[in-house]
N, CA, C and O atoms as a DFTB+ gen file, in Angstrom:
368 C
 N C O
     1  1       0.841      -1.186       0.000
     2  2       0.000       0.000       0.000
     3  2       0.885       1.248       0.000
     4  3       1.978       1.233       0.566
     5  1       0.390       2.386      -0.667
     6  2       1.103       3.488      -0.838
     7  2       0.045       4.295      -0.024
     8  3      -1.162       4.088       0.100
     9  1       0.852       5.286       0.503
    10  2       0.068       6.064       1.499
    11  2      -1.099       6.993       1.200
    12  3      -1.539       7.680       2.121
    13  1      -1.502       7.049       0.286
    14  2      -2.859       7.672       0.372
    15  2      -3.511       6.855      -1.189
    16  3      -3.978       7.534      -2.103
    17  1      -3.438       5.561      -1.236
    18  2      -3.805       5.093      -2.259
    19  2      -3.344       3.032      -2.071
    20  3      -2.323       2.554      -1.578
    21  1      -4.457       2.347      -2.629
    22  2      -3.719       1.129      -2.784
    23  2      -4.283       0.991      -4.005
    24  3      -4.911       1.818      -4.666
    25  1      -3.818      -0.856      -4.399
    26  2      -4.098      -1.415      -5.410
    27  2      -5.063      -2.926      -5.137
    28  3      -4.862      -3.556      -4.098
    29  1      -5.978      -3.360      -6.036
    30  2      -6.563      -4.657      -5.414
    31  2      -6.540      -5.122      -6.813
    32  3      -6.901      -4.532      -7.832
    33  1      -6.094      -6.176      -6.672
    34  2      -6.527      -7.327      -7.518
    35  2      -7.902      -8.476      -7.158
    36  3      -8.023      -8.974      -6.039
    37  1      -8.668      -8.711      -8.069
    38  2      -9.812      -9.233      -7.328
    39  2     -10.908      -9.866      -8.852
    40  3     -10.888      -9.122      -9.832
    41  1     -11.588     -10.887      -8.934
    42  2     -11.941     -11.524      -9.698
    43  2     -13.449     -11.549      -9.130
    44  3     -13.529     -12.251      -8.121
    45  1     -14.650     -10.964      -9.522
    46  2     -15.254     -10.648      -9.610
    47  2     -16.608     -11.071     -10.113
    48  3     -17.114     -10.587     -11.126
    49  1     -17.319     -12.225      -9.176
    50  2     -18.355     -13.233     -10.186
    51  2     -19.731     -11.838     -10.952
    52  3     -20.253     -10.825     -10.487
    53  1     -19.798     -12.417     -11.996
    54  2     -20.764     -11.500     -13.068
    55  2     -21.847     -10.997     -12.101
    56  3     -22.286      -9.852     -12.213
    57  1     -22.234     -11.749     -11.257
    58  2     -23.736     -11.952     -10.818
    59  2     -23.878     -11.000      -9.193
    60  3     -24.683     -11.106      -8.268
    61  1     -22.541      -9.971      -9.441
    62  2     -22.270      -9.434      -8.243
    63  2     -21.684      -8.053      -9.126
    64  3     -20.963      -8.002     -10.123
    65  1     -22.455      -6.748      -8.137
    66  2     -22.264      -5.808      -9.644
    67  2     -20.790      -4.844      -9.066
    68  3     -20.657      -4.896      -7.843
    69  1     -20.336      -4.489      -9.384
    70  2     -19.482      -4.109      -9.139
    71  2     -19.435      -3.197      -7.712
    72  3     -18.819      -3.491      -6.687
    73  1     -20.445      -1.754      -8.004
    74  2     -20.276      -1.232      -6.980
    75  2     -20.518      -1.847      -5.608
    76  3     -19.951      -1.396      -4.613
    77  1     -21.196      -2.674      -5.565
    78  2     -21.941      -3.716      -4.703
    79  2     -20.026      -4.421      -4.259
    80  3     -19.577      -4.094      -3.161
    81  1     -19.535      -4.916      -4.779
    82  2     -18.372      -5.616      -3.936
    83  2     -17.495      -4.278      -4.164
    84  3     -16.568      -4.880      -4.705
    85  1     -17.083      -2.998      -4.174
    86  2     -16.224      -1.839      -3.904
    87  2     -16.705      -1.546      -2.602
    88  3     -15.977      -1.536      -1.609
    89  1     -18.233      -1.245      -2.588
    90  2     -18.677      -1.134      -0.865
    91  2     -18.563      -1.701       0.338
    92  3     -18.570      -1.249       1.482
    93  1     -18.410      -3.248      -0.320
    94  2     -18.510      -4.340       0.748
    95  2     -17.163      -4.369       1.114
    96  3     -17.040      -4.595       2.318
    97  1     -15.846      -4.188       0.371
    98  2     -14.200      -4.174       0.627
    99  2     -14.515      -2.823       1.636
   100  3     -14.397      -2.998       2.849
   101  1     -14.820      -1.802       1.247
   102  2     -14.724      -0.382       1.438
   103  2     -15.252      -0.471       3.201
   104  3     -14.892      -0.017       4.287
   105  1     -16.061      -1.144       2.779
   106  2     -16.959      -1.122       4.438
   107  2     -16.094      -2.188       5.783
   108  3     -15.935      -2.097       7.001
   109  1     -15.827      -2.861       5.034
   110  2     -15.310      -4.342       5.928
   111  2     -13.526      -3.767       6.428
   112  3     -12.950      -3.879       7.511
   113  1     -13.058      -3.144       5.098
   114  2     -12.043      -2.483       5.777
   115  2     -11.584      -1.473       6.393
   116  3     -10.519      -1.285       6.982
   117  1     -12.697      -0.679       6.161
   118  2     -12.846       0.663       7.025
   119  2     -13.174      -0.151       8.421
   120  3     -12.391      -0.181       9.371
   121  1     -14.160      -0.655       8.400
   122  2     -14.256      -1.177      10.210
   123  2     -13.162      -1.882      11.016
   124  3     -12.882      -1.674      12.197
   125  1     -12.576      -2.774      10.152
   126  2     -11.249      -3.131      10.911
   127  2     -10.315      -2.276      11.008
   128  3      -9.589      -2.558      11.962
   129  1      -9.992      -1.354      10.460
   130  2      -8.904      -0.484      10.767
   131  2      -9.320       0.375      11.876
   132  3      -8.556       0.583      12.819
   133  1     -10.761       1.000      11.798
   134  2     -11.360       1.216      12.662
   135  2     -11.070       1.249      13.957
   136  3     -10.793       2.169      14.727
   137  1     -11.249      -0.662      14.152
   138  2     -11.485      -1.166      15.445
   139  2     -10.267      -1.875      15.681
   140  3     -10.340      -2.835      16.447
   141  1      -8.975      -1.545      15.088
   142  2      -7.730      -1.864      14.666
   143  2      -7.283      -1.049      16.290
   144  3      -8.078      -0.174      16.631
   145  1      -6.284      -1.265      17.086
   146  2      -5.031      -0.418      17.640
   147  2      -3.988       0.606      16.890
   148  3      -2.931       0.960      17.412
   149  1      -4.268       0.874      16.076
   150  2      -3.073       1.351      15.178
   151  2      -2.723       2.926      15.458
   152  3      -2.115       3.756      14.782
   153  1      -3.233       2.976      16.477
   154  2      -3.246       4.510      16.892
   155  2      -2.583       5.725      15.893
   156  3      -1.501       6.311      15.900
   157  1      -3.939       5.805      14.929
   158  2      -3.018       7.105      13.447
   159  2      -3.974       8.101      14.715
   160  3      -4.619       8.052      15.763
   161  1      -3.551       8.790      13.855
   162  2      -3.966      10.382      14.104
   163  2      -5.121      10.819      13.454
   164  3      -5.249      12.034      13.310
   165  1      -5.978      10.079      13.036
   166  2      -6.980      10.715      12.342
   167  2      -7.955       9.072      12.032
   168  3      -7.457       7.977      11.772
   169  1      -9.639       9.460      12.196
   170  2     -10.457       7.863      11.536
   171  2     -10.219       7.865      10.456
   172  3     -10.589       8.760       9.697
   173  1      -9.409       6.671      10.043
   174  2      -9.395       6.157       8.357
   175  2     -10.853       6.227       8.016
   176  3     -11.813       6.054       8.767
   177  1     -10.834       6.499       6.798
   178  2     -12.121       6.642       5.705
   179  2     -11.347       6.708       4.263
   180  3     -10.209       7.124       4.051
   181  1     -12.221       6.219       3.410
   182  2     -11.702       5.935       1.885
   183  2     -12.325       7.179       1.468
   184  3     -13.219       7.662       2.162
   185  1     -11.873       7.835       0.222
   186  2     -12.229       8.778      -0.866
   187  2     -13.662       8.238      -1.625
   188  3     -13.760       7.129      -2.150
   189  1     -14.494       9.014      -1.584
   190  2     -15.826       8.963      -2.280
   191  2     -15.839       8.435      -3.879
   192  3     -16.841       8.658      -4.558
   193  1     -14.782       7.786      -4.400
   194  2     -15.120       7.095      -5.491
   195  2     -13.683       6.062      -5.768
   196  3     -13.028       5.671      -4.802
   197  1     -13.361       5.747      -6.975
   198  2     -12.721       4.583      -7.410
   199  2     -12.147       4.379      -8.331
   200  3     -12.473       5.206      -9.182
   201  1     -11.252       3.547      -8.771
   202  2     -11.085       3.442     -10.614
   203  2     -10.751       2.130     -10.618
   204  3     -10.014       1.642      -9.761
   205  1     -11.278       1.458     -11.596
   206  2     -11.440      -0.020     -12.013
   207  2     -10.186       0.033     -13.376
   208  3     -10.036       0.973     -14.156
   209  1      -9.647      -0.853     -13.361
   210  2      -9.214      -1.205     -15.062
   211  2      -9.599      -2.957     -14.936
   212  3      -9.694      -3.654     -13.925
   213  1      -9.700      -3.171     -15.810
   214  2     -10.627      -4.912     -16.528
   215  2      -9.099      -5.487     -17.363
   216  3      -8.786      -4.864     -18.378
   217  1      -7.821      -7.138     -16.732
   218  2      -7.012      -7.048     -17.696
   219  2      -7.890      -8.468     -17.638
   220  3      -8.979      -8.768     -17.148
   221  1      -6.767      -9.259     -18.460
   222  2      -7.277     -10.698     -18.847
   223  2      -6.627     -11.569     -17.999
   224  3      -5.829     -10.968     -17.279
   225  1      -6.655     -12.414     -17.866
   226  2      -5.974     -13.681     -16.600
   227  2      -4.736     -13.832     -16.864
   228  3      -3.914     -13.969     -15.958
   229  1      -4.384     -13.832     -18.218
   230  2      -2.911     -14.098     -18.603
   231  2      -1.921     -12.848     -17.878
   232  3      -0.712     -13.073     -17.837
   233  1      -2.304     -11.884     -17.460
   234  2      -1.813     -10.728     -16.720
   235  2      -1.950     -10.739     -15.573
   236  3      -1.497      -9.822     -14.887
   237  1      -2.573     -11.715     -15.074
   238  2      -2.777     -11.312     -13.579
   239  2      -1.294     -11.520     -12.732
   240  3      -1.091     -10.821     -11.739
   241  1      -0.174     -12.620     -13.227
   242  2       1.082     -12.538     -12.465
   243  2       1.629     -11.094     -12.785
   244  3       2.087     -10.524     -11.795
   245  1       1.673     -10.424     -13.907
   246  2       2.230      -9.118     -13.458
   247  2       1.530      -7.965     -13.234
   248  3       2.024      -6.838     -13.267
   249  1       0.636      -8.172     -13.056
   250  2      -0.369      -7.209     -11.969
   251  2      -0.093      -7.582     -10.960
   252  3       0.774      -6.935     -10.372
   253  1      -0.625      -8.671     -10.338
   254  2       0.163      -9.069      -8.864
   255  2       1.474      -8.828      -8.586
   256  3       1.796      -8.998      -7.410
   257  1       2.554      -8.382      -9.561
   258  2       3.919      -8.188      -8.859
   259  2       3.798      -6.557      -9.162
   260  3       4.686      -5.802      -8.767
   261  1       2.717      -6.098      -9.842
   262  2       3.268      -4.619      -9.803
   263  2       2.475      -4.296      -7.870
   264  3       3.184      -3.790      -7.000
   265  1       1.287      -4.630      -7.649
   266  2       0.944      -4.566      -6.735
   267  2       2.015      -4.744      -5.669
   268  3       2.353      -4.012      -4.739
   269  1       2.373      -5.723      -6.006
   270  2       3.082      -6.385      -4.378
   271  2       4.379      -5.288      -4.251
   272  3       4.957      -5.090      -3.183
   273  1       4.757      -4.565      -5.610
   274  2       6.443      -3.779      -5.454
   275  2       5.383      -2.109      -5.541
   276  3       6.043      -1.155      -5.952
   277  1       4.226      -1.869      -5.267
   278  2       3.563      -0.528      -5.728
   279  2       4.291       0.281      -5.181
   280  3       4.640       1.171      -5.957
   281  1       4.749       0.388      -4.010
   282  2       5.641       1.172      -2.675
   283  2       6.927       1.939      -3.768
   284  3       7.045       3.150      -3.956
   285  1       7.829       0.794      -4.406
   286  2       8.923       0.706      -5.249
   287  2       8.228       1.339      -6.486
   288  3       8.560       2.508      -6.682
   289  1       7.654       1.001      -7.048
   290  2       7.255       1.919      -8.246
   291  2       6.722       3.374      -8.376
   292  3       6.510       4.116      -9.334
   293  1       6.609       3.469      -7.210
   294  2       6.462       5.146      -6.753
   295  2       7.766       6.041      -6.127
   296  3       7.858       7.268      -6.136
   297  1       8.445       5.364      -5.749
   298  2       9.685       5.416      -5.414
   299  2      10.750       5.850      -6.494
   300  3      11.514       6.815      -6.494
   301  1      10.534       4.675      -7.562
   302  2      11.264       4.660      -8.741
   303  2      10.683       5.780      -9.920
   304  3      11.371       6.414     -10.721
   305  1       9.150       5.810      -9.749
   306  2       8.879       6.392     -11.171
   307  2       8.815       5.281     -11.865
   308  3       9.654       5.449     -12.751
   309  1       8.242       4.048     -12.036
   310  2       8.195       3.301     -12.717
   311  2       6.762       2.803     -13.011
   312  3       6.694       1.656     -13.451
   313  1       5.605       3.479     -12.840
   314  2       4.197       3.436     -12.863
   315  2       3.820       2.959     -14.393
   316  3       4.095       3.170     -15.574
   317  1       3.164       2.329     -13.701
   318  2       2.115       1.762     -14.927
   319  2       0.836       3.165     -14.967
   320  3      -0.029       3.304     -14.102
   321  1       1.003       4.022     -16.109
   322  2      -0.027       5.119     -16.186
   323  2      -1.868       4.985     -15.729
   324  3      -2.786       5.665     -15.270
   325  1      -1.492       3.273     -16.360
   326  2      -3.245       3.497     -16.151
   327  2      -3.616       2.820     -14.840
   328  3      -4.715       2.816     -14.283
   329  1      -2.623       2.323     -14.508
   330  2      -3.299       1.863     -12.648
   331  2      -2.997       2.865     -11.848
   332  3      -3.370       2.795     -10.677
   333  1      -2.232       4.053     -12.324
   334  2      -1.737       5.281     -11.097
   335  2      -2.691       6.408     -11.854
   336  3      -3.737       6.626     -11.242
   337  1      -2.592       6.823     -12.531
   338  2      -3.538       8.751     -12.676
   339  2      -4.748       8.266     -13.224
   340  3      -5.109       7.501     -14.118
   341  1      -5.407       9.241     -12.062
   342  2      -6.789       8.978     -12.436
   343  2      -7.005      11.411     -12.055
   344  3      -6.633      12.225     -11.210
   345  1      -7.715      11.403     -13.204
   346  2      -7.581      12.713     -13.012
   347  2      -8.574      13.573     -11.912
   348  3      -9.653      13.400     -12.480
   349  1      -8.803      14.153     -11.050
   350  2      -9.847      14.584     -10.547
   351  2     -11.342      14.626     -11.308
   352  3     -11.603      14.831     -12.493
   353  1     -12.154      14.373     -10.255
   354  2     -13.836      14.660     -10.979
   355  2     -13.919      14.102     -12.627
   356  3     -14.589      14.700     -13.469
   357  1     -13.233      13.029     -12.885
   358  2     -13.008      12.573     -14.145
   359  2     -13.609      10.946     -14.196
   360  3     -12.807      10.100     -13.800
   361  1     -14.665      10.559     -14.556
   362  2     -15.118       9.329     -14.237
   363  2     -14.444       8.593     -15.149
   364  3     -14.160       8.964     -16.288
   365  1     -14.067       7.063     -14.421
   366  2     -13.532       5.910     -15.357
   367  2     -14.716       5.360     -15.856
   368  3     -14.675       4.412     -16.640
């Protein structure tokens, strides 16, 4: 996780609509951090919207390693454009 932003990888049955499982992550992890010890300085809460990109399965090992190094690729400048800028008030 990068500090004011993460990444999820996540497979998604048809019959479950999207915003419907963004809320249910959104909700389930807001309460544990919540009810977490982690003593921040402020109640975690997520940003009022989202950005999806759709790849194919054959990608999912290097999606999963850009995820797992995201910390390092912000570090480096080595971003994948379309999983990092998402422009303000700009719907995906």
């Amino acid at each position: 996780m990068v500090d004011d932003h993460i990444h999820l990888a996540a497979s998604i049955p048809p019959n479950l609509s999207l915003s419907d499982f963004i809320q249910e992550v959104k909700g389930s992890c807001t309460h544990l951090i919540n009810q977490s010890n982690l003593n921040l300085d402020y109640q975690f809460q997520w940003q009022s919207g989202y950005g999806v990109v759709s790849f194919d399965k054959k990608a999912l090992p290097n999606i999963r390693k850009y995820i797992i190094n995201q910390r390092q690729h912000h570090q480096d400048n080595t971003l994948i454009k379309i999983l990092e800028k998402i422009q303000n008030n700009s719907p995906l």
